[in-house]
C-alpha positions in Angstrom: 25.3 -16.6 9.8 22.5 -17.9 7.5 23.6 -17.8 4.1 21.1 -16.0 2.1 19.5 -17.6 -1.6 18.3 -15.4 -4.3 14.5 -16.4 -3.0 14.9 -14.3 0.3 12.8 -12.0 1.2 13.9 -9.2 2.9 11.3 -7.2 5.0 13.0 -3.3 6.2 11.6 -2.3 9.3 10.2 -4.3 12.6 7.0 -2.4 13.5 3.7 -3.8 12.9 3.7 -3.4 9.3 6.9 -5.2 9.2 6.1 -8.1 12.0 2.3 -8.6 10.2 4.1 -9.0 6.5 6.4 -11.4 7.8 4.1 -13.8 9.5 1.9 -13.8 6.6 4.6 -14.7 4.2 6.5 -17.0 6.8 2.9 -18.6 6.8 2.9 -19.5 3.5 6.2 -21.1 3.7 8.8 -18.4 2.5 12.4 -17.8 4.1 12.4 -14.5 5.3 14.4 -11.9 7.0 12.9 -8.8 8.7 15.7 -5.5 9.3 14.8 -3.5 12.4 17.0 -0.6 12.9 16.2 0.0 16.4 17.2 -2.3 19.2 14.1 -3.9 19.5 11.0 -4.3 16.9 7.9 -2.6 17.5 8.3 1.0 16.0 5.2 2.8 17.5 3.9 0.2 19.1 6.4 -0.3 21.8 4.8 -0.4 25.4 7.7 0.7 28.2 7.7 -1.2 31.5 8.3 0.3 34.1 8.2 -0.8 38.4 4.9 -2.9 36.8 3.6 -0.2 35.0 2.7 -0.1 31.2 3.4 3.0 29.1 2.3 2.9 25.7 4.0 5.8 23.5 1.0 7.8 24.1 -2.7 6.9 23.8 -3.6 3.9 21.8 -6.8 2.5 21.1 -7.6 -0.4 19.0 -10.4 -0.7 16.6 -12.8 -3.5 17.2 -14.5 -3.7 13.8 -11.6 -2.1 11.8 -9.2 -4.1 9.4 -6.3 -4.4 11.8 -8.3 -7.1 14.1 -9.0 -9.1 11.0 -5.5 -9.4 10.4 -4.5 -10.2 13.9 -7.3 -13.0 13.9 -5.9 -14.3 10.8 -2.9 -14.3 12.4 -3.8 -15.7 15.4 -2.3 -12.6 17.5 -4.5 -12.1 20.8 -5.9 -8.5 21.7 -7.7 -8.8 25.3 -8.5 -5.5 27.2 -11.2 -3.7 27.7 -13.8 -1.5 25.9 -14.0 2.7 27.1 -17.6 4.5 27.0 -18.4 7.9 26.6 -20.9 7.4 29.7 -19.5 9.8 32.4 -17.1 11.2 30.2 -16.4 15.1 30.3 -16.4 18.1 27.3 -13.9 21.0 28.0 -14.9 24.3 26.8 -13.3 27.2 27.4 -12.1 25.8 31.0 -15.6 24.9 32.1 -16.5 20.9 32.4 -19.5 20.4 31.0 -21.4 16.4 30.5 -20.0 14.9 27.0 -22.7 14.2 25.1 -22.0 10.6 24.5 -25.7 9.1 25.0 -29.3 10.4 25.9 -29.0 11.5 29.2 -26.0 13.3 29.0 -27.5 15.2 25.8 -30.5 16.0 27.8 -28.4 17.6 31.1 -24.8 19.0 29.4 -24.6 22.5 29.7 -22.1 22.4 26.4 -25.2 24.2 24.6 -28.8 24.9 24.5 -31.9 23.2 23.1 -31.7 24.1 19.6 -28.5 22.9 19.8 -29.1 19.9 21.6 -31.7 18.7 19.0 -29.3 19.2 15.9 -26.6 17.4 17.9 -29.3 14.3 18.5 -30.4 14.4 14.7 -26.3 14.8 13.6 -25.5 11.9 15.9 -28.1 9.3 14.1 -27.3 10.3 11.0 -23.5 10.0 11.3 -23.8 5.6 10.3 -25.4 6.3 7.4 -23.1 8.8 5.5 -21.7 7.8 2.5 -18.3 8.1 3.9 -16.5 7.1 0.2 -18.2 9.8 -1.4 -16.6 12.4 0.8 -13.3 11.6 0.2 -12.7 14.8 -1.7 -14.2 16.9 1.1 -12.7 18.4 3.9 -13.7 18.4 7.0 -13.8 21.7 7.6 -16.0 22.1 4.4 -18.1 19.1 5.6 -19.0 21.3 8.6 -19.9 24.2 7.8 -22.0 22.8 5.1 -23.7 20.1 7.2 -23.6 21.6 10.8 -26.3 25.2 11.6 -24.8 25.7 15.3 -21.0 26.7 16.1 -21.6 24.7 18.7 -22.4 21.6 17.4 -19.6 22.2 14.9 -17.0 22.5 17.4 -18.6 19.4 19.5 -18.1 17.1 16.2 -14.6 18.8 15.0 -13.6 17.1 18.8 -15.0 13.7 18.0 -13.2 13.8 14.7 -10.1 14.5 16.3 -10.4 12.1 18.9 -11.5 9.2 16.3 -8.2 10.3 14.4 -5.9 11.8 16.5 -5.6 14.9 13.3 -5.7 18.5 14.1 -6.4 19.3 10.7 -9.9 20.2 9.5 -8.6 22.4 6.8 -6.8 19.9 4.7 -7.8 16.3 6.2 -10.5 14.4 4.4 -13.7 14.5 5.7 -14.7 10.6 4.3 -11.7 9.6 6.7 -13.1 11.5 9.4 -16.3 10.5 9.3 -15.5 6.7 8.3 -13.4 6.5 12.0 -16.1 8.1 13.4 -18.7 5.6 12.3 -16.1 2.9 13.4 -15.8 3.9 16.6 -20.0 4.3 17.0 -20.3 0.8 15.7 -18.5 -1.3 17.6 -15.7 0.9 19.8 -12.6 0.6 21.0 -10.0 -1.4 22.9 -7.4 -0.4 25.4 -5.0 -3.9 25.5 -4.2 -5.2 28.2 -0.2 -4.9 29.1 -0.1 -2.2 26.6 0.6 -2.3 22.8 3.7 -4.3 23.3 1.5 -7.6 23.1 0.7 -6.7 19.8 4.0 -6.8 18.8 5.1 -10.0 20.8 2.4 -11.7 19.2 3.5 -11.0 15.7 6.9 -11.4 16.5 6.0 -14.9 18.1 4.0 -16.0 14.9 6.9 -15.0 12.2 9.6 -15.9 14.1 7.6 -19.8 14.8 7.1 -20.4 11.0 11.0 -19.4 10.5 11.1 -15.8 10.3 14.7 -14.2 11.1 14.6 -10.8 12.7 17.8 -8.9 13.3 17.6 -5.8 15.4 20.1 -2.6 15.2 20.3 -3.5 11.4 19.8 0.1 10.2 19.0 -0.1 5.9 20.8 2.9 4.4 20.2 1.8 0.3 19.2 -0.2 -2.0 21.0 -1.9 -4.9 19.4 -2.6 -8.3 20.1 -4.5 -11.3 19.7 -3.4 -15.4 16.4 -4.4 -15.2 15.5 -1.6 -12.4 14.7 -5.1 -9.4 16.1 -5.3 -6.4 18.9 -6.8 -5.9 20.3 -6.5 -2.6 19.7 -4.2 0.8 22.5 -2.3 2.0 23.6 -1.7 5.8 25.3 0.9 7.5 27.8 -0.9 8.5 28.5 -1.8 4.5 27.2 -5.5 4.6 25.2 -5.8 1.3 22.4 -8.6 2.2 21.2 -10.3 -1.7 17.2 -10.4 -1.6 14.6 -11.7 -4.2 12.2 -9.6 -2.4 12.1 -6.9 -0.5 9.2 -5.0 1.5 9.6 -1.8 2.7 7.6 -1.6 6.2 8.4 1.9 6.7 6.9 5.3 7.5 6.3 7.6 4.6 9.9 9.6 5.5 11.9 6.7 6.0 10.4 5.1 3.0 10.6 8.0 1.1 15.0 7.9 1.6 15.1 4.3 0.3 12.8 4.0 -2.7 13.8 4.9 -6.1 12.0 7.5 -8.1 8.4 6.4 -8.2 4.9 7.5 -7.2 5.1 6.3 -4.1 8.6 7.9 -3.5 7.0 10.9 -4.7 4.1 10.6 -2.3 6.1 9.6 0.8 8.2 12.6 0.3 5.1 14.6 0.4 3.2 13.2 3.3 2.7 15.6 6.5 3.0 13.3 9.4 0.3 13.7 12.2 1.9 14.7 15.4 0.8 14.9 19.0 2.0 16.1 22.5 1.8 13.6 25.0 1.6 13.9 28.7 1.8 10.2 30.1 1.7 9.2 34.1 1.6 6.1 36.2 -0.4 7.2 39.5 -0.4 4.7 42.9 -3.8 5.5 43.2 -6.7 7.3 41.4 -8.0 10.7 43.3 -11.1 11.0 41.2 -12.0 7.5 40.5 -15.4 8.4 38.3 -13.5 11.1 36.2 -12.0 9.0 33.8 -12.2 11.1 30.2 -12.6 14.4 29.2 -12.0 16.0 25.0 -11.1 19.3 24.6 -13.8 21.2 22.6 -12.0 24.8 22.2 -8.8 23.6 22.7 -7.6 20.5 21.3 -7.2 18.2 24.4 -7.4 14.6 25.2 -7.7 12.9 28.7 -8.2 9.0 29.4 -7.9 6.8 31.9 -6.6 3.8 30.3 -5.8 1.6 33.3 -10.2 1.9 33.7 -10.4 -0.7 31.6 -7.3 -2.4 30.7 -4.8 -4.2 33.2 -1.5 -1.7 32.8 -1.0 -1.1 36.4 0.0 -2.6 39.9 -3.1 -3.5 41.9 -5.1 0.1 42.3 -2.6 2.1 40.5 -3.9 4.2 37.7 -2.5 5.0 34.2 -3.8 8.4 32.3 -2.6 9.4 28.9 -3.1 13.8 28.3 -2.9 15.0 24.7 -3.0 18.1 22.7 -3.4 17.2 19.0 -0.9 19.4 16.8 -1.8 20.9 14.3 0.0 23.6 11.7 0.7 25.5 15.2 4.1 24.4 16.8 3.5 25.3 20.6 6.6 25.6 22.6 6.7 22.5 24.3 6.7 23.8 28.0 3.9 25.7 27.3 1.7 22.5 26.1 3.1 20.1 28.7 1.5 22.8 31.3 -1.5 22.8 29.7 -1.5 19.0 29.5 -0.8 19.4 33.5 -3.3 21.8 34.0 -5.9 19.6 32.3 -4.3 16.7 35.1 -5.1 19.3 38.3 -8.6 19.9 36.9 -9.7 16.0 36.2 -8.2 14.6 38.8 -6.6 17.3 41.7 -3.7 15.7 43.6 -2.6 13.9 41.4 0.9 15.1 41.7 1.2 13.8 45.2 0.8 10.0 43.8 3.0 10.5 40.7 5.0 6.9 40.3 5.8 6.8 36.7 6.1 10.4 34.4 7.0 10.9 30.6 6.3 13.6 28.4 6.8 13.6 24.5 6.2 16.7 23.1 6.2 16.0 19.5 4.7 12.1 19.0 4.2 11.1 15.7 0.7 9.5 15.4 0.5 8.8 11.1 3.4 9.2 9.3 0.9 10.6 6.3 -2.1 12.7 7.1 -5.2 11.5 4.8 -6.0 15.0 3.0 -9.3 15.5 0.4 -6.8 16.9 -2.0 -5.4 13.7 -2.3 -8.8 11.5 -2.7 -8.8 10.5 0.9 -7.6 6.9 1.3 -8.2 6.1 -2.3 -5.0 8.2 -3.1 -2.9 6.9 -1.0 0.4 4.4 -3.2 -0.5 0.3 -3.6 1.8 -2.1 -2.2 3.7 -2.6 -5.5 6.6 -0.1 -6.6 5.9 -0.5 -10.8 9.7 1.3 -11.3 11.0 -2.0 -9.3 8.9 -4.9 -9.9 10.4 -7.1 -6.9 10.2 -3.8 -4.2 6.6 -3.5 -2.2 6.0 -0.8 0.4 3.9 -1.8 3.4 3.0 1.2 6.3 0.2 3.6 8.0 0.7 5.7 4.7 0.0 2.6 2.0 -3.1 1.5 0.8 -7.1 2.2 0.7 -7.6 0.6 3.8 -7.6 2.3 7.0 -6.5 4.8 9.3 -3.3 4.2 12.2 -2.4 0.6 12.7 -5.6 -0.7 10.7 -3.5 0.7 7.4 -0.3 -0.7 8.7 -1.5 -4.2 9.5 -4.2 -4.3 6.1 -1.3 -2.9 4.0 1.4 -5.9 5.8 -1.5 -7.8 4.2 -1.9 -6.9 0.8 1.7 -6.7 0.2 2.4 -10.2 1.4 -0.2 -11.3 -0.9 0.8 -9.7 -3.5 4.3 -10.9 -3.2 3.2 -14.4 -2.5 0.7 -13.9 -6.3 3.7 -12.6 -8.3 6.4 -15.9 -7.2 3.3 -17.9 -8.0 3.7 -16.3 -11.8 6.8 -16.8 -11.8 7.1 -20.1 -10.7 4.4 -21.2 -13.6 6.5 -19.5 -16.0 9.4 -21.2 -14.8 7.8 -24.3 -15.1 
């Protein structure tokens, strides 16, 4: 094996925020080493193949104007697939399908609610861009709309969007600046659904560390880490009792498994803290589409979730079809055969005989979406820890849970960023110094 120098930087995990910070720093010309744990990187992010299907751990959806394509441009990391609309989509209330209000004509005909509502919904709906997202930071969303929003209605129609832009079931404690800056996101520009699943994303970042020099080593699980006098870094420890020297070291981690490795610290302290976002997930390869038109529906009562991925983006075998059903957790904890009939039942109403064409079937009944929900008692994003660990001046922390920039994998992949830079800034100090 490699011999390790003191200069190496060691990178702990292999999901996107690991991948993203190596590249960067391979990039620039550093020896570095990334730790996955698992038997293959990708963490969240892994797409399962299956008799040519693609199954991403749940729904995923890319933001186009977000900070996570920035970094994959930088990076040079491709995203193809294909855009979703609202236009045909479905609202669920209280087992009725009603039109989803998602443009003018479907305002004008849903029979979600009446004219009054209608007209605060249209008003609500322009308005939504120019918010003053930062400002709300503070605000929950369930403060946000009972403040802002006259109908129940029109209340319940937006707490949907909100959860669908976030994937939280939380209006009580999330922050309403997060909510509403996804939400404007996802009005601006939209979203992707990749082609071949979120596994190219992690291929392509693997593929551009790895061609600059970048050393991955899967089943490496990190278990500690040792420090000298001066409170740095000194080397990562593995399970199997191999102690790996490091100049550096990232942690690429979500908030619990960060939280288990860093030394007391605020961003220990906040990792430790953090209430992960969780979702059940129904997920199912079809040979062919019984419903071709009814391709997404959001629960308005009930938290629900129903897409058609394979509409847009190429995951299936010529005429196949792959649909991803959600219920977004919240403080509840639903036995899990009770949600994954609902998530069925949801399946017989959008698209009936579908069991008859069943090729590929998973259910995960407790997905973890954000290792760290953004909350308004914490600032929003704002309050979320920086990349740098002050109690270990060589440790960084990169993840969804790090950072003031974005939301899912945009906070991952911007975080990947800003710690690689920042580790990049501080061995340009000390190299001056040396010198």
């Amino acid at each position: 094996m490699q011999a390790f120098r003191d200069d190496t930087i060691v990178v702990v995990g292999g999901g996107l925020a690991g991948l993203a910070t190596a590249a960067y720093l391979a990039r620039a010309g550093r020896a570095v080493t990334v730790l996955e744990r698992a038997a293959a990187p990708g963490g969240r992010a892994q797409t399962t193949a299956a008799g040519g299907y693609r199954l991403n751990l749940g729904p995923h959806a890319l933001y186009r104007s977000a900070a996570g394509t920035g970094v994959l441009d930088e990076l040079g990391v491709a995203h193809h697939g294909g855009i979703p609309t609202a236009s045909g989509g479905y609202a669920i209330d209280r087992g009725t399908l009603h039109a989803l209000p998602g443009g003018f004509m479907s305002l004008l005909t849903t029979g979600l609610f009446g004219v009054g509502a209608k007209v605060e919904t249209a008003g609500l709906l322009t308005g939504l861009a120019r918010i003053d997202a930062d400002a709300l930071a503070r605000t929950t969303v369930r403060t946000w709309l009972s403040e802002h929003i006259r109908h129940a209605s029109v209340r319940s129609l937006v707490e949907g969007l909100f959860r669908l832009a976030t994937y939280a079931n939380a209006p009580g404690t999330m922050s309403a600046g997060l909510a509403i800056r996804q939400f404007q996101l996802a009005l601006a520009h939209g979203v992707r659904y990749l082609d071949g699943g979120w596994q190219t994303l992690v291929d392509g970042l693997r593929l551009r560390a790895e061609e600059r020099g970048a050393r991955l080593r899967t089943a490496a699980a990190v278990v500690g880490l040792e420090r000298g006098p001066d409170g740095e870094v000194t080397g990562v420890c593995l399970r199997a009792g191999e102690v790996i020297p490091a100049g550096t070291v990232v942690l690429a981690l979500d908030a619990p498994a960060a939280s288990a490795l860093l030394p007391e610290s605020t961003a220990r302290r906040f990792a430790a803290a953090a209430t992960p976002v969780r979702a059940a997930c129904l997920d199912v390869g079809l040979s062919r589409l019984p419903r071709p038109r009814a391709t997404f529906a959001l629960g308005i009562d009930q938290p629900l979730y129903f897409s058609v991925h394979s509409a847009v983006a190429r995951l299936t075998p010529e005429g196949g079809a792959m649909i991803h059903v959600a219920r977004y957790l919240g403080d509840d904890t639903p036995d899990p055969a009770t949600v994954e009939r609902q998530l069925e039942g949801v399946l017989d109403r959008m698209q009936p005989g579908w069991r008859d064409v069943v090729v590929e079937r998973r259910f995960l009944p407790h997905l973890v979406a954000a290792s760290a929900l953004v909350t308004a008692a914490n600032g929003g994003v704002a309050g979320r820890p920086g990349p740098a660990v002050p109690e270990a001046p060589n440790l960084y922390v990169a993840g969804d849970w790090v950072g003031a920039e974005g939301w899912l994998a945009d906070a991952s992949l911007a975080s990947a960023r800003a710690a690689a830079r920042m580790v990049l800034e501080r061995r340009r100090e000390r190299g001056a110094a040396a010198a």
